[in-house]
C-alpha positions in Angstrom: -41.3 3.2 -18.5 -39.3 6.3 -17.6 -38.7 5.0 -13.9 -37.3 1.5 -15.8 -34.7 3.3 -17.6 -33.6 5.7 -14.6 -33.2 2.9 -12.9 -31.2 1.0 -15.3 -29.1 4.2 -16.1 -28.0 4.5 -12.7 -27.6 0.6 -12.1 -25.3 0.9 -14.7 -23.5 4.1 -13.2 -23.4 2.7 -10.0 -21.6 -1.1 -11.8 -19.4 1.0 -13.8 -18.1 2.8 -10.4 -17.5 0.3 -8.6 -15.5 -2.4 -11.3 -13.5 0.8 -11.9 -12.6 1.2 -8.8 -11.8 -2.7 -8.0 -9.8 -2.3 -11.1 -8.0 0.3 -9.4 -7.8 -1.5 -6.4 -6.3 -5.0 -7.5 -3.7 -2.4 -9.8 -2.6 -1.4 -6.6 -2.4 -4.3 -4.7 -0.4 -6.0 -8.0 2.3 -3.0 -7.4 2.7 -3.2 -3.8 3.5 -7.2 -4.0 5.9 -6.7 -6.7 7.2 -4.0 -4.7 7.5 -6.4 -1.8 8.8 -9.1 -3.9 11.5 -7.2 -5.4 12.3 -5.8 -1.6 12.7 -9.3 -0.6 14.9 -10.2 -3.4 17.6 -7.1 -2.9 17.4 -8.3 0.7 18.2 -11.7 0.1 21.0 -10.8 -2.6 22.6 -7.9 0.3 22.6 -11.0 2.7 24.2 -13.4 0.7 26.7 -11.2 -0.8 27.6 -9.9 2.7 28.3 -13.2 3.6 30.1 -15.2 0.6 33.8 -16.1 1.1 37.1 -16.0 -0.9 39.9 -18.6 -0.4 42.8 -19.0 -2.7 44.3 -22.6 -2.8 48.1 -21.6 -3.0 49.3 -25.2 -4.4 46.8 -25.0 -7.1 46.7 -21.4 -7.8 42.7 -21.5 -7.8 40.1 -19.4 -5.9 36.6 -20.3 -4.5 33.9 -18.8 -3.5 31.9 -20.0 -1.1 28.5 -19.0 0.5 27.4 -21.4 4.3 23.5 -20.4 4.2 22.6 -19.1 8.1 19.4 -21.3 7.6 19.6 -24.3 9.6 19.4 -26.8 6.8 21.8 -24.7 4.7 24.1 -26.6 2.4 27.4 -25.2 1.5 28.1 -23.6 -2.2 31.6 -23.6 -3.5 32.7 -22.6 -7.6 35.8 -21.4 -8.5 36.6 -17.8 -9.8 38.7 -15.8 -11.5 41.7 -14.8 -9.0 42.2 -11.4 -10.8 38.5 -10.3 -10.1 38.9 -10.7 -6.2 40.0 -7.7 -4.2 42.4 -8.5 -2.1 41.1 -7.2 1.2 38.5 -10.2 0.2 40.8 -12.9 -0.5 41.8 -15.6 2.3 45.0 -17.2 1.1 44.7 -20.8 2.7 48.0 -22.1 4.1 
């Protein structure tokens, strides 16, 4: 009888050891991905912002932005902005 609950005490010492520290584990693992992810994400964001375009339409007054995707089935993006909040080192004036 004493052997069957020594055993059992350390059967459950040696379960609650180890779901702790696969707890622990996939804790980890969940905080390195999102870390990834979010890497990933800036990343993206830097490229596309380092590679959007400004044009001003001088018959219309209106200014675009526009963003060519460097993947090779990229489409084009285009919307209009607010002139005003474009610095003008950034601005191509279309003639």
């Amino acid at each position: 009888m004493r052997r069957m609950i020594t055993l059992t005490v350390v059967v459950v010492i040696i379960l609650t050891l180890f779901t702790g520290c696969t707890e622990k584990v996939r804790e980890a693992r969940r905080v390195r991905e999102e870390a990834k992810q979010q890497l990933l994400i800036q990343s993206n964001a830097n490229k596309v912002i380092d590679t959007i375009k400004y044009i001003k339409d001088p018959r219309t007054n209106l200014c675009f932005t526009y963003y060519w995707g460097d993947e090779p089935n990229a489409s084009l993006s285009i919307t209009t902005v607010p002139c005003d909040s474009i610095s003008p080192e950034l601005l191509t004036v279309a003639e």
